[in-house]
C-alpha positions as CSV (number, residue, x, y, z in Angstrom):
1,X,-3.0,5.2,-17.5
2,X,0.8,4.2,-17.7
3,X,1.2,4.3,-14.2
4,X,-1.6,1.8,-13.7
5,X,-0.7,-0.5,-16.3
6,X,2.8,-0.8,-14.6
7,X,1.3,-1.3,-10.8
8,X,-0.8,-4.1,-12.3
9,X,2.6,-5.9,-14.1
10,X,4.3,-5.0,-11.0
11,X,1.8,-6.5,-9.0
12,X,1.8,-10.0,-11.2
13,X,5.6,-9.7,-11.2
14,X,5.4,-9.7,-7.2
15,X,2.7,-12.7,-7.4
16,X,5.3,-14.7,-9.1
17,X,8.0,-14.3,-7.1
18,X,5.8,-15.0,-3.7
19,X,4.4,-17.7,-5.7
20,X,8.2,-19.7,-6.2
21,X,7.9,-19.0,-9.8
22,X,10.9,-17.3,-10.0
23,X,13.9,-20.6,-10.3
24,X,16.2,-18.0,-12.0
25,X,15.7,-15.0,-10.9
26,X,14.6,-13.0,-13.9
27,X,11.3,-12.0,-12.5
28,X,12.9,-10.5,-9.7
29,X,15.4,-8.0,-12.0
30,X,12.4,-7.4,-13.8
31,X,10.4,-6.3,-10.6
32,X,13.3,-4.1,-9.8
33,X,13.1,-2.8,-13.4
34,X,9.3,-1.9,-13.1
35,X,9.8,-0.8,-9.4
36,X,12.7,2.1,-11.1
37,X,10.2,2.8,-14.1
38,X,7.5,3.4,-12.3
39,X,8.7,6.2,-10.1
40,X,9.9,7.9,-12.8
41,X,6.8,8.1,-14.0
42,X,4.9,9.2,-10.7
43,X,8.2,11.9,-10.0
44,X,7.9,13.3,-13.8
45,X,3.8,13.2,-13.2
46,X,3.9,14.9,-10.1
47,X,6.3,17.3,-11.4
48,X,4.0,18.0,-14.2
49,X,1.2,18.6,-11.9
50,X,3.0,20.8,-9.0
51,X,4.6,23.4,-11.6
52,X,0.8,24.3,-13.0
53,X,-0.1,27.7,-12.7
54,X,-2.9,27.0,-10.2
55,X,-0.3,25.3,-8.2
56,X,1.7,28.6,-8.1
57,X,-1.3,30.9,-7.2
58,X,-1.5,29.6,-3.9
């Protein structure tokens, strides 16, 4: 649900920038910002979801 939430402010935060919206740059640190976040959470959920047991069965 996390993940999701942060594609669709990354998404916006990419719209603006395209858009011109973006005079003094802060939407574009923040974009990097979201961009770092966001694999962190996709590594530390895929992580989560290789170490299962029924990932180690097979």
């Amino acid at each position: 649900m996390q993940i999701a939430a942060l594609h669709g402010l990354l998404d916006f935060a990419i719209s603006e920038c395209l858009g011109g919206n973006d005079a003094d740059g802060t939407v574009l640190e923040g974009t990097v910002v979201l961009t770092r976040h966001i694999r962190r959470k996709f590594r530390h959920l895929t992580n989560a979801l290789l170490s299962g047991d029924a990932v180690k069965r097979d």
